[in-house]
C-alpha positions, 0 to 999 in steps of 0.5 A: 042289198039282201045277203045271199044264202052262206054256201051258195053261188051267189054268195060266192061271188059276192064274198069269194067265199070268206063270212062276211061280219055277222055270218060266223055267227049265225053260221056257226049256229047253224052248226050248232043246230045241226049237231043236237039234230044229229044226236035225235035217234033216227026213225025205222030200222038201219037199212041194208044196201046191196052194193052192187045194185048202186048204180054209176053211170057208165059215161064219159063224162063219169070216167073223165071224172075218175081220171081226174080223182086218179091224176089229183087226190092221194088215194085216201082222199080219192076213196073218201070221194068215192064213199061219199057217192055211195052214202049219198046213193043210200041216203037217197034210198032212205029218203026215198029221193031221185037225183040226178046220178051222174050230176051227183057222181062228178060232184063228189068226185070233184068237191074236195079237189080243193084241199089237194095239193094240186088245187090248194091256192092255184085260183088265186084269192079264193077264201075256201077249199069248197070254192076252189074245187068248185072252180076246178069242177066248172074247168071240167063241166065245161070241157065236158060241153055241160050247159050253164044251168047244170054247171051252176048245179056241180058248182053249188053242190060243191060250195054248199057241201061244208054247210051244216044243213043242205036242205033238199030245195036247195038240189037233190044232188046238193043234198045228197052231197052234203049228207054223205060228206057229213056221213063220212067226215063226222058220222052223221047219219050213220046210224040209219045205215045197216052195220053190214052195208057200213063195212062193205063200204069201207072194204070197197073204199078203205078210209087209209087214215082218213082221220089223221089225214083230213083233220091236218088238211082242215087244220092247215085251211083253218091257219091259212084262211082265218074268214073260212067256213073251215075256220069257225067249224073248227073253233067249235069242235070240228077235230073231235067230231071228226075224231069220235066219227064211228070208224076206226080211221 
């Protein structure tokens, strides 16, 4: 039987999101792989964004998910998920991509619901915090009446943002997701980004110790889940590139 691609839908329902024997390895290569990719300077100049021409869309299904940041995540995780939509709008820019702006939106909002308090452990024996928020942003696509091909899209999204690379065939929202968590995790990318827009971001949404903070919350999903994406990140260095991310918290 052919193995599902780590991270996807497939993948997680025949492993429930733990790596299964040789995948650590090749995964882990693929971290590898992408971290000397992040290190090649970037083409063009940084591009400068005006923050007001980002556009959110005005929906319930958007304001649903923003009760749900507010009522769940402590506000240092909120802002994270509120940054990560902004990089990956301006990703977007640069990449010249179009996606789906409310498809992306809920997923940022909701992908790391996992690591929350209010999620961590709740759906049973799931082997990641990306697949546990992915559970909980299915719950609400489906009080929001979404239809299954596009909840499959959000849950994706959601189970393949800790991958290292997220190519574009894989969903423009996925993509954009993964790059801006990365973006605003570790660092990468940020380059590409004018150092004005990178402030106005952080004025906007402080980081509140976001370092200190979700490297603890790693640390303890690494303990707990020893078969985890979270768990090989870390045996190859993930706190210190959280650690060396160029900002200041």
């Amino acid at each position: 039987m052919a193995v599902s691609a780590i991270g996807t839908l497939s993948w997680v329902r025949e492993s429930g999101g733990r790596l299964r024997l040789g995948e650590k390895l090749r995964f882990q290569t693929q971290v590898m792989l992408a971290t000397v990719s992040s290190l090649l300077p970037a083409g063009g100049d940084p591009l400068r964004v005006d923050l007001a021409a980002i556009h959110i869309p005005d929906s319930t299904d958007v304001t649903r998910s923003i009760e749900m940041m507010d009522d769940e995540l402590p506000h240092w995780l909120r802002n994270h998920c509120l940054r990560v939509y902004l990089w990956g709008s301006i990703l977007a820019q640069r990449d010249e991509l179009r996606f789906d702006e409310e498809l992306l939106f809920v997923s940022c909002a909701v992908h790391d619901l996992g690591a929350a308090d209010t999620h961590r452990g709740k759906h049973g024996d799931v082997g990641c915090f990306a697949v546990e928020g992915a559970i909980a942003g299915d719950e609400l696509a489906r009080t929001l009446e979404w239809s299954p091909q596009r909840r499959d899209r959000l849950f994706e999204a959601v189970t393949l943002h800790i991958n290292p690379a997220v190519p574009v065939e894989q969903g423009a929202e996925a993509h954009l997701l993964a790059g801006g968590a990365a973006l605003d995790v570790i660092g990468s990318r940020a380059t590409e980004i004018d150092v004005s827009t990178r402030a106005a971001i952080i004025e906007k949404h402080p980081r509140l110790g976001f370092k200190a903070q979700f490297s603890g919350r790693m640390a303890e999903e690494a303990r707990a889940r020893p078969h985890s994406r979270t768990r090989a990140v870390t045996q190859l260095g993930y706190p210190m590139m959280i650690r060396n991310a160029p900002f200041d918290d």
